[in-house]
C-alpha positions as CSV (number, residue, x, y, z in Angstrom):
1,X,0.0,0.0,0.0
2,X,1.7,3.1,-0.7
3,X,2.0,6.2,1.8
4,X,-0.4,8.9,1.7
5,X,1.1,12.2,0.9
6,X,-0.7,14.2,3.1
7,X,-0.2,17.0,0.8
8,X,-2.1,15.9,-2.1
9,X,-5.7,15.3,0.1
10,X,-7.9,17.6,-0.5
11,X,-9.2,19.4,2.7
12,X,-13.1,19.9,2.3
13,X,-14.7,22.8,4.6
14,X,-17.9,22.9,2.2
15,X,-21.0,21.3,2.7
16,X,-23.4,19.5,-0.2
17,X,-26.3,20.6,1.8
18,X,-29.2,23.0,0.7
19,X,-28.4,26.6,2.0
20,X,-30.2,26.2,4.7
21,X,-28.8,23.5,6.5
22,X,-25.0,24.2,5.8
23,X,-24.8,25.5,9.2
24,X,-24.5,22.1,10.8
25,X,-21.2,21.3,9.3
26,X,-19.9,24.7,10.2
27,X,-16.2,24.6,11.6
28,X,-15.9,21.1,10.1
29,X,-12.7,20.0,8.1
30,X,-12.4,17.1,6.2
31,X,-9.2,15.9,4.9
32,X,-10.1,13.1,2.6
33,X,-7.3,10.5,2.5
34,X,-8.7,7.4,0.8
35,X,-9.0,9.0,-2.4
36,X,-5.6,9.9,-3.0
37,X,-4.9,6.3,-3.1
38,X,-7.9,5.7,-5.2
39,X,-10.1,4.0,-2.6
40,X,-13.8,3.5,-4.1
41,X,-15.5,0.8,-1.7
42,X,-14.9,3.0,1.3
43,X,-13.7,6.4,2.3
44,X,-11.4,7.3,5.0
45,X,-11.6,10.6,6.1
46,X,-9.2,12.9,9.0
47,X,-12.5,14.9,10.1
48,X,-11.2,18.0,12.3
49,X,-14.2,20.2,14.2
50,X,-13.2,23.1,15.7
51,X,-15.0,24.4,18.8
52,X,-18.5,25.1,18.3
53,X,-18.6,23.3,15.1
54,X,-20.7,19.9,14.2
55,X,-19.9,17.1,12.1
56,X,-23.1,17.1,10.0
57,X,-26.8,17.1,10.7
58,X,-28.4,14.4,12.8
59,X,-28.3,11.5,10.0
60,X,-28.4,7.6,9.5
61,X,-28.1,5.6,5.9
62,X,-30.1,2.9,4.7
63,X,-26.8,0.9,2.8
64,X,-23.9,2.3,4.2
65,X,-21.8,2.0,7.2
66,X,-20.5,4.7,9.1
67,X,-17.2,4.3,11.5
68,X,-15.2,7.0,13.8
69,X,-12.3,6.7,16.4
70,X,-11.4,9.6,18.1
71,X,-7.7,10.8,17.8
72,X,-7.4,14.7,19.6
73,X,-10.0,16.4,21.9
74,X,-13.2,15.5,22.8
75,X,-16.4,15.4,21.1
76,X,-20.1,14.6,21.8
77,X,-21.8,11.7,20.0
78,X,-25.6,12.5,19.6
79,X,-27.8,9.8,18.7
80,X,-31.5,9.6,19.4
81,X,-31.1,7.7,22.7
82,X,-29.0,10.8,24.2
83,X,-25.4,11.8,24.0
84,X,-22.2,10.3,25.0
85,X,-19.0,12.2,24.9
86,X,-16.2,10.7,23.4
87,X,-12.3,11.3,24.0
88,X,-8.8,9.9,22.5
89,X,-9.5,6.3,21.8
90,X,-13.1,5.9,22.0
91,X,-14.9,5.0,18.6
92,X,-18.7,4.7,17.5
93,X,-20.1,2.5,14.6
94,X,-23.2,3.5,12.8
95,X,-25.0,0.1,10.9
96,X,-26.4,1.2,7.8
97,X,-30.3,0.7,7.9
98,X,-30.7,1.3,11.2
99,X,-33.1,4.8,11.8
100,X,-30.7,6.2,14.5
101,X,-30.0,9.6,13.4
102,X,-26.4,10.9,15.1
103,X,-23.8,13.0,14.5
104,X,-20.8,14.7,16.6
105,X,-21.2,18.3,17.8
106,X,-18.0,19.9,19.3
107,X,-19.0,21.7,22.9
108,X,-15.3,21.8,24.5
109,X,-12.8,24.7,23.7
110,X,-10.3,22.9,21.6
111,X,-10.2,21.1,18.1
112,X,-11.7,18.1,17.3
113,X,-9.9,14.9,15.5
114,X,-11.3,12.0,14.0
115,X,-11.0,9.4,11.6
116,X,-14.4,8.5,9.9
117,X,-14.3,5.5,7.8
118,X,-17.5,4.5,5.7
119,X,-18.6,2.4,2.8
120,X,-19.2,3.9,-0.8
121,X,-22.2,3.2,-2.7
122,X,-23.4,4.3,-6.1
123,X,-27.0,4.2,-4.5
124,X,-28.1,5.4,-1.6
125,X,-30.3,7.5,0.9
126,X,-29.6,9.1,3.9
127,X,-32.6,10.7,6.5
128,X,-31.8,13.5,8.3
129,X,-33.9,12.8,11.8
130,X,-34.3,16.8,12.4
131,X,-35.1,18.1,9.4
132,X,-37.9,16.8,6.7
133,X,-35.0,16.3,4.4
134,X,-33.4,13.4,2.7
135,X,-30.6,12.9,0.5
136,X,-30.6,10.5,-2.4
137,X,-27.7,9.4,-4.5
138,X,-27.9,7.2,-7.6
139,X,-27.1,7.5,-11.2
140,X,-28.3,10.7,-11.9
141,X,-26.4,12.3,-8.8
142,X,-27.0,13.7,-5.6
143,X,-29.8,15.8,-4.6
144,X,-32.3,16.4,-1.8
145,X,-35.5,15.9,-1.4
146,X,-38.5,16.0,1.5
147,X,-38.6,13.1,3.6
148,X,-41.7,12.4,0.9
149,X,-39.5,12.4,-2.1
150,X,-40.9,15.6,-3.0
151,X,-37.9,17.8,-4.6
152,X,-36.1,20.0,-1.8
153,X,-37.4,23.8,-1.9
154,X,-40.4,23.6,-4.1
């Protein structure tokens, strides 16, 4: 396997969601890794969340699976059972098709680091548990709708 030059991963601060909702990834850096080897079943991500910031809105997949382990700092996990904070070493795995929307909101006063791992599918659908929003990926792209399939923003 060849090393990862850390200098050729892109660093992604944007997010794909509607206007809107783009504040829930706010202070959120993603430094992707497994592409610059060419991964494609899964994606490997160095996440970093700066204080204040959130990893994404609350969210669970129907196909794919979701993995982090904490690295630096500490975060808070929020699933709909409650939240659990996590620190250096602590991990949390998200089974695809199972409706428990999470994500990681950073409440202490320092970065954030994680490594998110997850699998890669041409097809998919993710539910945001907050939000009457949904995301669907397949061959014509990515876009989101209502929870109802109805297009987003119409």
């Amino acid at each position: 396997m060849p090393k990862i030059d850390m200098a050729k991963a892109a660093v992604r601060t944007k997010s794909i969601y509607p206007p809107a909702h783009q504040h829930a990834a706010q202070g959120r850096e993603k430094t992707v890794l497994g592409d610059v080897v060419g991964l494609t079943q899964f994606g490997v991500n160095l996440t970093r969340i700066k204080p204040g910031g959130g990893s994404a809105l609350r969210h669970w997949h129907e196909h794919e699976d979701e993995f982090v382990f904490v690295l630096e700092g500490e975060i808070t996990l929020i699933e709909d059972d409650g939240e659990t904070l996590l620190r250096p070493g602590d991990c949390a795995g998200f089974k695809a098709g199972v409706a428990n929307g999470h994500h990681l909101v950073n409440r202490s006063g320092h970065d954030a680091i994680y490594l998110e791992i997850g699998t890669r599918l041409a097809h998919e659908r993710a539910h945001y548990s907050d939000v009457d929003l949904m995301m669907i990926r397949d061959a014509d792209g990515t876009r989101f709708t209502l929870q109802s399939g109805e297009p987003y923003g119409s």
